[in-house]
Structure formats: C-alpha cells, structure tokens
N, CA, C and O atoms as a GROMACS GRO file, in nm:
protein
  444
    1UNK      N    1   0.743   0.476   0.350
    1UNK     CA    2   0.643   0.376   0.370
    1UNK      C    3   0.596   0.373   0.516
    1UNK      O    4   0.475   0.382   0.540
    2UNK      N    5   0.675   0.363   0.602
    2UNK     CA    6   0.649   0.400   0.726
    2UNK      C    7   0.556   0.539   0.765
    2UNK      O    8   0.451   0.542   0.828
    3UNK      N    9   0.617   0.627   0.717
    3UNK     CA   10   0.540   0.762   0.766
    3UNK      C   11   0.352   0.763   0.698
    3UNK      O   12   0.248   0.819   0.732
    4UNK      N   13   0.397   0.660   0.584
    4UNK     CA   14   0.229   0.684   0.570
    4UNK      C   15   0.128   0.566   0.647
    4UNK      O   16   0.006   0.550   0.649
    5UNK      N   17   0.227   0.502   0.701
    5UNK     CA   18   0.150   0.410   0.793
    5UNK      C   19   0.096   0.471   0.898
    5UNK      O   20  -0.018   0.459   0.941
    6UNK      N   21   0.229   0.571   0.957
    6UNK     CA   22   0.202   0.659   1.048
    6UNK      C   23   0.077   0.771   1.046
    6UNK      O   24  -0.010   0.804   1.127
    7UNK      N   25   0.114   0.813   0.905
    7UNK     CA   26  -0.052   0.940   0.861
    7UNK      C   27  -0.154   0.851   0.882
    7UNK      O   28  -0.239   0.881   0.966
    8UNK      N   29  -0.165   0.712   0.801
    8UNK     CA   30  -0.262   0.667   0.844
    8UNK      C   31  -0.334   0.663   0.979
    8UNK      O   32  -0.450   0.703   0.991
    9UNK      N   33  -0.254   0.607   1.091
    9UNK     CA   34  -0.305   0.591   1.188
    9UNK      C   35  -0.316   0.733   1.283
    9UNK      O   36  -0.374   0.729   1.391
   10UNK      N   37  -0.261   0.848   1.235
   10UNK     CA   38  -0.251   0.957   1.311
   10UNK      C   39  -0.435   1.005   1.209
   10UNK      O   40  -0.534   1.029   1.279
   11UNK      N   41  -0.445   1.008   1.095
   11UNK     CA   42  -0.563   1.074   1.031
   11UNK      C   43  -0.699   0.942   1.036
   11UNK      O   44  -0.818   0.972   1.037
   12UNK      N   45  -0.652   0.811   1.040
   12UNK     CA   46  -0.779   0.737   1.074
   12UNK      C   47  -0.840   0.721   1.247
   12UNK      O   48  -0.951   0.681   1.283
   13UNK      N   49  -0.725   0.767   1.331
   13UNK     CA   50  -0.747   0.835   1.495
   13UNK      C   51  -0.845   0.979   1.477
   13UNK      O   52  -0.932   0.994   1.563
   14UNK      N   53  -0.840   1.026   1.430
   14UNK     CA   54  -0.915   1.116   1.385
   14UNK      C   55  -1.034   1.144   1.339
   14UNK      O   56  -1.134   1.199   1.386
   15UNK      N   57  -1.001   1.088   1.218
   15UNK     CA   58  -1.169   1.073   1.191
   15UNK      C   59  -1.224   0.943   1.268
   15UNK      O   60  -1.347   0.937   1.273
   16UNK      N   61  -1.170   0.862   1.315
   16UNK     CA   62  -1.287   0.832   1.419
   16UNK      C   63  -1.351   0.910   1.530
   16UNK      O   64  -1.465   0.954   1.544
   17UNK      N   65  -1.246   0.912   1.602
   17UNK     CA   66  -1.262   0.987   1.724
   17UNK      C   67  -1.343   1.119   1.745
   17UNK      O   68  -1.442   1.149   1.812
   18UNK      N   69  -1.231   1.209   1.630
   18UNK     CA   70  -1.257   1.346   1.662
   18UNK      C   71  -1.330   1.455   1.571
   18UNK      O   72  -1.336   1.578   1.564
   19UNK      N   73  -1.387   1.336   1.501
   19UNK     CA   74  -1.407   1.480   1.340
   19UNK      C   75  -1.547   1.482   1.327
   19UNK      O   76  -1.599   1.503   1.218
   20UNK      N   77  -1.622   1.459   1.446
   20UNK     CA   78  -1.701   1.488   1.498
   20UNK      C   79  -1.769   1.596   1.534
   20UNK      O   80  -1.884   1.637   1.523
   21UNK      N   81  -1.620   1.650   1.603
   21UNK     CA   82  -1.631   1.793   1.620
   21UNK      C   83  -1.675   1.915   1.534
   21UNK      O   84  -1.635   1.922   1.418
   22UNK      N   85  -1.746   2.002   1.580
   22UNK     CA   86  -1.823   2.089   1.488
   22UNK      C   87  -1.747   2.238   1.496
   22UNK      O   88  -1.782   2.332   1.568
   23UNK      N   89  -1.643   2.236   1.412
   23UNK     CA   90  -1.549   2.347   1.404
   23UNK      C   91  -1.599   2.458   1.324
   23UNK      O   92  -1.513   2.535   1.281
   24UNK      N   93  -1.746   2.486   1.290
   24UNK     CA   94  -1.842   2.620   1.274
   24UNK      C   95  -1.716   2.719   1.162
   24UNK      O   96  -1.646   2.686   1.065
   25UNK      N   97  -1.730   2.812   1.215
   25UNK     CA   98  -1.683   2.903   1.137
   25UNK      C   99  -1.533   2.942   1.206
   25UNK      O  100  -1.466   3.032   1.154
   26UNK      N  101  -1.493   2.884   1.304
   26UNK     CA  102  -1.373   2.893   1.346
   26UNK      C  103  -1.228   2.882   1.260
   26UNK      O  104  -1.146   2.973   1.260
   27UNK      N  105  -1.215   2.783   1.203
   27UNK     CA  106  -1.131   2.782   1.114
   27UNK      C  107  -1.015   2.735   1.144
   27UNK      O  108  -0.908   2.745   1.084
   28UNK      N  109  -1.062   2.642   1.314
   28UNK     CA  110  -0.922   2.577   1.330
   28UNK      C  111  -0.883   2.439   1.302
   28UNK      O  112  -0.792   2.371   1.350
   29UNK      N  113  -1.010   2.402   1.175
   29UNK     CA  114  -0.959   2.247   1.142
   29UNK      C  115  -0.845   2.237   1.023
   29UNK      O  116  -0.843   2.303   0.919
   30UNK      N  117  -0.751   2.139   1.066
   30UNK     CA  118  -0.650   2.143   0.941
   30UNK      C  119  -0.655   2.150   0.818
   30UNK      O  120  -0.747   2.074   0.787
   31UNK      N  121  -0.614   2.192   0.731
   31UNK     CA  122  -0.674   2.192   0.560
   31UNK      C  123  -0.630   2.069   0.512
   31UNK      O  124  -0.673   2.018   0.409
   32UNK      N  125  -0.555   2.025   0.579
   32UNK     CA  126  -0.449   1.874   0.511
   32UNK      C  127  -0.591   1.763   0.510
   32UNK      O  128  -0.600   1.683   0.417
   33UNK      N  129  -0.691   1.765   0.611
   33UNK     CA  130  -0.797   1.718   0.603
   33UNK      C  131  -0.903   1.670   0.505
   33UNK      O  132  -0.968   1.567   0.487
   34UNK      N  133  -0.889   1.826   0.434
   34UNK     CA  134  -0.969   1.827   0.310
   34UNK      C  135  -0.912   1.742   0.178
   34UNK      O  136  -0.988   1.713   0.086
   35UNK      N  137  -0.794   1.712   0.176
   35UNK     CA  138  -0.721   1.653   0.049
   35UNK      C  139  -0.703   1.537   0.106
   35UNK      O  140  -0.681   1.459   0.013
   36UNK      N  141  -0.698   1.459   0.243
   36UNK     CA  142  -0.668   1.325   0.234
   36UNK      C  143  -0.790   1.252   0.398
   36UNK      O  144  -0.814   1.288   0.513
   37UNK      N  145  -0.834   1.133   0.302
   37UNK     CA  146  -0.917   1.091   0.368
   37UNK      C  147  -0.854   0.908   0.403
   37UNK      O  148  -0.739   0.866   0.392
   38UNK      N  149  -0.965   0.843   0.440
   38UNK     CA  150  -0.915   0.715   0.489
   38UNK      C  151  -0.955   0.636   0.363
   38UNK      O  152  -0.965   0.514   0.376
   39UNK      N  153  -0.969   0.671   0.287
   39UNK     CA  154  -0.994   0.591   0.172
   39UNK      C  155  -0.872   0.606   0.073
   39UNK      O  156  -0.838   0.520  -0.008
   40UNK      N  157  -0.818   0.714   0.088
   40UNK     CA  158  -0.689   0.774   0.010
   40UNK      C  159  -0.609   0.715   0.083
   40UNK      O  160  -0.507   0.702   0.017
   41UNK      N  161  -0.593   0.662   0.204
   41UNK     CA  162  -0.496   0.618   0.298
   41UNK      C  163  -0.496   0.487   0.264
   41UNK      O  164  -0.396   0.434   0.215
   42UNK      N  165  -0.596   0.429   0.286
   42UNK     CA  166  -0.584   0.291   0.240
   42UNK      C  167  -0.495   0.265   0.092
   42UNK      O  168  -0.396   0.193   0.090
   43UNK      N  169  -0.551   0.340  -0.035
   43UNK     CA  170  -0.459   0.307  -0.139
   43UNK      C  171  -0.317   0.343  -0.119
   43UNK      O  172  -0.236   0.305  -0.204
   44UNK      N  173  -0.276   0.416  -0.009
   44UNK     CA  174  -0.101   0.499   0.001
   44UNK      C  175  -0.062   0.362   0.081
   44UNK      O  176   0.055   0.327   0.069
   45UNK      N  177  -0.151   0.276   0.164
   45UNK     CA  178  -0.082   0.170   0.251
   45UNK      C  179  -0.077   0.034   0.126
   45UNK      O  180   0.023  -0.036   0.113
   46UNK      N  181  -0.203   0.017   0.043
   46UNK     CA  182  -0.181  -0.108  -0.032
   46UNK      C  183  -0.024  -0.059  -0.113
   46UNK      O  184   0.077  -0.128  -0.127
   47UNK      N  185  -0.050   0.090  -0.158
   47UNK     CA  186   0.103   0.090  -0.273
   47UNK      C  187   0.174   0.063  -0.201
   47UNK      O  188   0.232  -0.035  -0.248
   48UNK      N  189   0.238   0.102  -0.047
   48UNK     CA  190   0.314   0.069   0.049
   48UNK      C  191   0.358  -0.116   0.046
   48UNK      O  192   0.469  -0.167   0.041
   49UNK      N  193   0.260  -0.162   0.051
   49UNK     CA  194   0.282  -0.328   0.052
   49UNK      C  195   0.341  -0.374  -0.080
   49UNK      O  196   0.430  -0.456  -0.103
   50UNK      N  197   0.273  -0.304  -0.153
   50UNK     CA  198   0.304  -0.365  -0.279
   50UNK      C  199   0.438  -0.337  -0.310
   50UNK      O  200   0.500  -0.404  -0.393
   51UNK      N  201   0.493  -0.236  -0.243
   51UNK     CA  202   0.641  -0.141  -0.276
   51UNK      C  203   0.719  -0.252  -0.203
   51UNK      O  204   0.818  -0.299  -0.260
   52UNK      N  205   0.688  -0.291  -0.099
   52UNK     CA  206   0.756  -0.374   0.000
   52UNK      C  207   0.787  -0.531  -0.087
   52UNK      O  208   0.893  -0.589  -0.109
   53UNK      N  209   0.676  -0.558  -0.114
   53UNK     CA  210   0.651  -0.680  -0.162
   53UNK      C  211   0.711  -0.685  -0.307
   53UNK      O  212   0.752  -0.801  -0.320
   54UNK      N  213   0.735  -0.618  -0.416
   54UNK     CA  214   0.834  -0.545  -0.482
   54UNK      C  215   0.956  -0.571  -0.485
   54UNK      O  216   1.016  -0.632  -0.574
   55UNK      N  217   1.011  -0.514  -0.364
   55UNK     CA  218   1.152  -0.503  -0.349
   55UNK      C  219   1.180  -0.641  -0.260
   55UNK      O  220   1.298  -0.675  -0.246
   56UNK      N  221   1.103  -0.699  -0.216
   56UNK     CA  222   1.150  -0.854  -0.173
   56UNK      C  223   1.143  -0.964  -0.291
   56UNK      O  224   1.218  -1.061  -0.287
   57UNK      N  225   1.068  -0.948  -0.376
   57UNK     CA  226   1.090  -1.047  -0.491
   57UNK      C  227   1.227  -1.022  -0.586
   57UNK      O  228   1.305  -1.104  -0.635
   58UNK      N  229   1.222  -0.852  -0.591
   58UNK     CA  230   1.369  -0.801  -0.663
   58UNK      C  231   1.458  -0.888  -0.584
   58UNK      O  232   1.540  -0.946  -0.654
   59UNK      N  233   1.467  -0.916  -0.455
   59UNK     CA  234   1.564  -0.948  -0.362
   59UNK      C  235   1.581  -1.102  -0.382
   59UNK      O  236   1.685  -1.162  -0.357
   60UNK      N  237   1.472  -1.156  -0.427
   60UNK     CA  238   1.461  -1.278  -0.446
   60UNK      C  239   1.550  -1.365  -0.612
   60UNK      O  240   1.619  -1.463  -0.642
   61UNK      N  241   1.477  -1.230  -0.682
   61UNK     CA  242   1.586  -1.244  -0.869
   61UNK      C  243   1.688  -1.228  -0.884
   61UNK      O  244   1.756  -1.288  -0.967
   62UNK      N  245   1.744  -1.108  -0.773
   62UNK     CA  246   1.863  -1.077  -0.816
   62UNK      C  247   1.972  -1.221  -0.739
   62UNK      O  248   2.089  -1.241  -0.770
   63UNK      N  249   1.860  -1.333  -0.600
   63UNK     CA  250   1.961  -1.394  -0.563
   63UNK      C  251   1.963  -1.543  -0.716
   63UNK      O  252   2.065  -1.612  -0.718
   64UNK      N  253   1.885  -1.566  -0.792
   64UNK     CA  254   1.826  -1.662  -0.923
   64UNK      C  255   2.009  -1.586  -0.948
   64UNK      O  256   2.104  -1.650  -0.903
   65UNK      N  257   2.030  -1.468  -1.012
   65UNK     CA  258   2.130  -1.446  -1.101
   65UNK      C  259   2.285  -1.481  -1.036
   65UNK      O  260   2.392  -1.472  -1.097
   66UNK      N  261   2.260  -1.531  -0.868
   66UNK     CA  262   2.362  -1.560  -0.780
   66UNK      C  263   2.382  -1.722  -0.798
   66UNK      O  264   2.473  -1.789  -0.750
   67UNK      N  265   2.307  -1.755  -0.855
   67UNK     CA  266   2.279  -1.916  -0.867
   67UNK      C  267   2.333  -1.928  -1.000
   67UNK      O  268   2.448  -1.970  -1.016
   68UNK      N  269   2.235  -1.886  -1.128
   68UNK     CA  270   2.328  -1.859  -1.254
   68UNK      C  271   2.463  -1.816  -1.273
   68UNK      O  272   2.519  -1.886  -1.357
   69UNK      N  273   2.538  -1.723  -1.224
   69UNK     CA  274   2.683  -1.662  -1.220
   69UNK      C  275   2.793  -1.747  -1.108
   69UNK      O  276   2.911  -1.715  -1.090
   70UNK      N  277   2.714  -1.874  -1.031
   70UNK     CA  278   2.817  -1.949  -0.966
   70UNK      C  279   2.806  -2.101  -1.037
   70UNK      O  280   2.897  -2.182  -1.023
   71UNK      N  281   2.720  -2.123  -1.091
   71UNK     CA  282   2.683  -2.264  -1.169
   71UNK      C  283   2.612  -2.326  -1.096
   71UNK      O  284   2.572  -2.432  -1.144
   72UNK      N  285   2.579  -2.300  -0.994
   72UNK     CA  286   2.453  -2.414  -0.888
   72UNK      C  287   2.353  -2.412  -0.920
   72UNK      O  288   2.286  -2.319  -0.964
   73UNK      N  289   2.320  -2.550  -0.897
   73UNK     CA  290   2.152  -2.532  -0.968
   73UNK      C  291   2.106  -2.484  -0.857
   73UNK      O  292   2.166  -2.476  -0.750
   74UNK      N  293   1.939  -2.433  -0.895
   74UNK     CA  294   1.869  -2.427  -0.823
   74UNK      C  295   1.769  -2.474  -0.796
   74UNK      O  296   1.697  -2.513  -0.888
   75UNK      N  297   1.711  -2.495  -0.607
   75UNK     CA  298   1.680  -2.598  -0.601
   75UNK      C  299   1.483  -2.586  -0.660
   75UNK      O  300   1.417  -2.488  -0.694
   76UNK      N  301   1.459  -2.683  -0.651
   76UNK     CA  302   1.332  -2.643  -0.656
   76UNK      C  303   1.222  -2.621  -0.553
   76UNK      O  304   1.100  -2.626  -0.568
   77UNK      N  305   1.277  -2.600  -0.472
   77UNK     CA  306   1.235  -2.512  -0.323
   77UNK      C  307   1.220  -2.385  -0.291
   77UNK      O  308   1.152  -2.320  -0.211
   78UNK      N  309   1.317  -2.362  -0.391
   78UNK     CA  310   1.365  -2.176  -0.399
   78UNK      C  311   1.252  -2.135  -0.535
   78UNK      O  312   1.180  -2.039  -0.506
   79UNK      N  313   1.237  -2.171  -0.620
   79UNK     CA  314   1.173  -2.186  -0.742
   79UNK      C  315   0.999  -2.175  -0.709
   79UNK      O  316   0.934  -2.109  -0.790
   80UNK      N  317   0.933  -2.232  -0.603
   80UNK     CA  318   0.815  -2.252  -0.577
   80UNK      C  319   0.828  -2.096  -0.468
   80UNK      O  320   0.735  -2.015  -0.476
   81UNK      N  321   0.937  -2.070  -0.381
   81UNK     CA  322   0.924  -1.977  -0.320
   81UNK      C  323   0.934  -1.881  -0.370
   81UNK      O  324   0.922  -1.776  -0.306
   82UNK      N  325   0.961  -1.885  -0.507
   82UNK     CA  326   0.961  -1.720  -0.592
   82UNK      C  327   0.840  -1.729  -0.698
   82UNK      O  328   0.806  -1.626  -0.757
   83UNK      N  329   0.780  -1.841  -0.720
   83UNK     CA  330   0.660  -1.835  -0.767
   83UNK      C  331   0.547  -1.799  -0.666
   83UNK      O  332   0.456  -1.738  -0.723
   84UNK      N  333   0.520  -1.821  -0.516
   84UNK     CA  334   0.490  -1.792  -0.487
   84UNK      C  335   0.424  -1.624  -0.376
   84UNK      O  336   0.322  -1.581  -0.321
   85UNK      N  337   0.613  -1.575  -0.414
   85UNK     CA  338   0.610  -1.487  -0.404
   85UNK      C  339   0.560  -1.409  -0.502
   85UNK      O  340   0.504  -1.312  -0.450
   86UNK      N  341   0.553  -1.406  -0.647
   86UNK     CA  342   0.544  -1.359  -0.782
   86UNK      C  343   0.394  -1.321  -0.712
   86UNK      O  344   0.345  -1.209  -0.697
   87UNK      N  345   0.336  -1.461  -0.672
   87UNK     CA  346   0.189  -1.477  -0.689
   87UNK      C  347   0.105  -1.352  -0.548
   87UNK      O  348  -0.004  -1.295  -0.549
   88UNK      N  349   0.202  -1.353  -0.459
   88UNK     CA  350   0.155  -1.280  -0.340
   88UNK      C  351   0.170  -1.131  -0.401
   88UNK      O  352   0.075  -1.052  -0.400
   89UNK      N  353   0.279  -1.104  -0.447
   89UNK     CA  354   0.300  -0.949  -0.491
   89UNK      C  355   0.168  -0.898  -0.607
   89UNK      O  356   0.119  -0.785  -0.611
   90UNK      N  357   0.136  -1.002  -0.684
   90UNK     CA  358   0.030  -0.996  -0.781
   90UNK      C  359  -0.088  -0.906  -0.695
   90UNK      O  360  -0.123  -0.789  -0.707
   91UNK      N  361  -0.144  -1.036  -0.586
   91UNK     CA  362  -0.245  -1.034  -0.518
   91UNK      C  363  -0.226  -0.861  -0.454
   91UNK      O  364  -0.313  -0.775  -0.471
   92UNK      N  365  -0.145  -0.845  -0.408
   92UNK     CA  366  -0.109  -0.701  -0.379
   92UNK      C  367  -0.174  -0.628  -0.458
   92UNK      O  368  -0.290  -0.598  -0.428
   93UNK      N  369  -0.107  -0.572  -0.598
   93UNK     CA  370  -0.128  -0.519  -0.671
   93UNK      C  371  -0.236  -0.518  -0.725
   93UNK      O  372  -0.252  -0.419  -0.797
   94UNK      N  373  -0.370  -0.630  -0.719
   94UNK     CA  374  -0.439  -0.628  -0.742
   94UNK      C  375  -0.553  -0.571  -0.656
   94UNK      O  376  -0.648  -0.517  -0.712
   95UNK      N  377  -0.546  -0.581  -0.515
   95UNK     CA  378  -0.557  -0.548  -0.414
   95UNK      C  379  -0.572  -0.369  -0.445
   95UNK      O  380  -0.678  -0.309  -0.463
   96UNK      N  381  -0.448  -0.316  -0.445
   96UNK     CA  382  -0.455  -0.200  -0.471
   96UNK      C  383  -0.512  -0.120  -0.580
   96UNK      O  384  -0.578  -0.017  -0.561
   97UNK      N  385  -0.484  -0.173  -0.700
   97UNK     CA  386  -0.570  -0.103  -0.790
   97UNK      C  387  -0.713  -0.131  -0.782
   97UNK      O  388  -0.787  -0.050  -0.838
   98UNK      N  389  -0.777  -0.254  -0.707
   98UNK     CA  390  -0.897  -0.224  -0.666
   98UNK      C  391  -0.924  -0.076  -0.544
   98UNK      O  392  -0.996   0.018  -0.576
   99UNK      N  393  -0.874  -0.081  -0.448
   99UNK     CA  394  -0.872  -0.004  -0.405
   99UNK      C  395  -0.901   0.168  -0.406
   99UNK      O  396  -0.985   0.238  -0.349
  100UNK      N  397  -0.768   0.200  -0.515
  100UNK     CA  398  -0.786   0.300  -0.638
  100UNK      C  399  -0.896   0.303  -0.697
  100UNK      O  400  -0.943   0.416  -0.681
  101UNK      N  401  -0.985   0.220  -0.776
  101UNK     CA  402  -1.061   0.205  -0.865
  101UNK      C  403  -1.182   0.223  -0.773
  101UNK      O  404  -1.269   0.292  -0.827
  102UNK      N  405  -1.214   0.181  -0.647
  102UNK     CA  406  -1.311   0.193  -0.542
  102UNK      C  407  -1.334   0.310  -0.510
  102UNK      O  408  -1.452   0.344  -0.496
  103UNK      N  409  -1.207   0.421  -0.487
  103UNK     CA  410  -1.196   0.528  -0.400
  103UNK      C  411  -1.264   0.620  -0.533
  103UNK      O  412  -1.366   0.688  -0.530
  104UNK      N  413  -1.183   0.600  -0.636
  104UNK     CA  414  -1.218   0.684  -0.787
  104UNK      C  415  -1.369   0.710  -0.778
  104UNK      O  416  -1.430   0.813  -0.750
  105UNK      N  417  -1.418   0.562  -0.817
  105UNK     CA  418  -1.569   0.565  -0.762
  105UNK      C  419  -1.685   0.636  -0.693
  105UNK      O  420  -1.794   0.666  -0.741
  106UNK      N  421  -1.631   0.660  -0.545
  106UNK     CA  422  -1.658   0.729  -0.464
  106UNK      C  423  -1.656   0.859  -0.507
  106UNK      O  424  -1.763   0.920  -0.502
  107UNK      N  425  -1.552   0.919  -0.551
  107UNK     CA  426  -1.527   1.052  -0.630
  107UNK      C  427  -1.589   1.082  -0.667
  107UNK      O  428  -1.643   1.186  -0.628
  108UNK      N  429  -1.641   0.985  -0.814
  108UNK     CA  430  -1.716   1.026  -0.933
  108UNK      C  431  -1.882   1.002  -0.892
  108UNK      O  432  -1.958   1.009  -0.988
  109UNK      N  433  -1.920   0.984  -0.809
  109UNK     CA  434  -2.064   0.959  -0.712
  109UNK      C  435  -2.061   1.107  -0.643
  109UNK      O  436  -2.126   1.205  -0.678
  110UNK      N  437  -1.960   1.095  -0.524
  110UNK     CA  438  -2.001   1.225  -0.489
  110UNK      C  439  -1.988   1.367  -0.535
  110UNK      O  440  -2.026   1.466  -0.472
  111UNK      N  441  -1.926   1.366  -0.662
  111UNK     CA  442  -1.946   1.496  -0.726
  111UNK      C  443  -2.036   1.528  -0.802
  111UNK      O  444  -2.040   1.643  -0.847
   0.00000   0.00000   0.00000
C-alpha cells in the first residue's frame, strides 16, 4: 500500500513535470509509462484506502467478539463507532469503484 503511494507520487512527478519532454525516436522513455497512468493510480490509491479502511473495521469486529466471549456489554459508543466506521469504509468503496468505472470510461472513448 505504501509503495503505490510511492509510484504514485514518483509517476504523478512526472507526468507533471517531465513528460513533456519530446523523446522522438530515441527510445529512452520507460515502457512502465505506457501501462500505468494517473488515472490508474488513483484507483491503486482508492483500493489502498479501502484495504486500510477494511482491515480497521476487521479490527473493530473481531474486538465486538472480545465483548461477546467475556460477557460485557457493549457500550453504545463503541456501536455508533463501528457503524460509523461500516459507513466510512462504504464511502471508500464507493469512491473507488467510481473511480474504476471513470478510468474504464476513458478507455472505452479513447479507443
């Protein structure tokens, strides 16, 4: 998750900056170029959140089954904070498959 934060910002430095450049028939621009753009980056960072956001709600259920297996209730503080988490991870995911569905788009236009 990290490293594609990292591609991101190493390949969206790039095409701002430098891809400008008119590399003719030389042949010294990277090929990795051609298969990933900032629009592909963006959906690798939303799955990234969503992966994150994921594994903190898991973190959140598996503590519900720590509450069930000792007999404590739980409070209803914790209850609104995992509904609301439910609700943020949603927004994620929704987030991203727009994303996906945007970039697809783009695809099916420019071909």
């Amino acid at each position: 998750m990290v490293a594609n934060l990292v591609n991101m910002v190493v390949v969206g430095g790039y095409v701002t900056f430098v891809s400008r450049i008119d590399f003719g028939d030389n042949g010294d621009r990277p090929d990795w170029l051609d298969h990933i753009n900032a629009n592909t980056l963006k959906v690798k960072l939303a799955g990234s959140l969503a992966s994150i956001s994921a594994i903190h709600l898991l973190k959140s259920f598996i503590a519900i089954t720590d509450f069930v297996g000792s007999g404590a209730a739980m409070s209803a503080n914790h209850e609104k904070v995992i509904l609301w988490q439910a609700i943020i991870h949603g927004v994620f995911l929704a987030s991203m498959i727009l994303f996906a569905w945007g970039e697809k788009m783009q695809r099916v236009e420019g071909h």
